[in-house]
N, C-alpha and C positions, 0 to 999 in steps of 0.2 A: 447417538451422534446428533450434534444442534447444527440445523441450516441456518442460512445468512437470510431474514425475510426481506422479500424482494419491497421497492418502492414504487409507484407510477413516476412516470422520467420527468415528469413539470414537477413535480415535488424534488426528486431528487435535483433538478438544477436550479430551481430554486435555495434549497436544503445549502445545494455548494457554495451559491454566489452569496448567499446570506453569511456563511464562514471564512470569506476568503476572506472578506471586508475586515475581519478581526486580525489578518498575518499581519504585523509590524515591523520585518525584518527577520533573520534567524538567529540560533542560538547552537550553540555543541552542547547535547543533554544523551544520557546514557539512555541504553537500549527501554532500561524498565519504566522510564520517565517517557519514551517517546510514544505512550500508547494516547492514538487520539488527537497527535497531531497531521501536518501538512509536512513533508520532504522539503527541503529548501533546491534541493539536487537532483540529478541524476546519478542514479549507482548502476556503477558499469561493472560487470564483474568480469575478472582478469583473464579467466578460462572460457574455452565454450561448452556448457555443459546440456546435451550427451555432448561426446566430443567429434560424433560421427552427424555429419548432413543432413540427416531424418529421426525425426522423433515419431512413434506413432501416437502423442498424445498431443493436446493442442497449447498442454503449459506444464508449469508444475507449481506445487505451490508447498506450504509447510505448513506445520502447524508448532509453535515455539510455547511451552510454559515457562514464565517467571517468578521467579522464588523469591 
């Protein structure tokens, strides 16, 4: 399994304000194209998932291969 290596936080904000300066506006680009960009949105998703009050974990996350 490969971990994500962490950054010191002035490099990482750094790192972002140096890339945000590049957004020009958005585009509709499919899932396999969108590796690497910036969201233009918020995605709300329709359900609540679990659908009960309590989670005992503090997110969830995935992991997606593309072909």
């Amino acid at each position: 399994m490969e971990f994500l290596k962490t950054q010191k936080r002035e490099y990482a904000i750094d790192n972002f304000i140096r890339n945000l300066s590049k957004v020009r506006g958005s585009e509709n680009v499919s899932l396999k194209e969108s590796f690497g960009r910036i969201i233009a949105e918020n995605i709300i998703a329709q359900i609540d998932v679990p659908s009960y009050s309590r989670s005992t974990v503090d997110g969830y996350a995935c992991i997606s291969g593309l072909t």
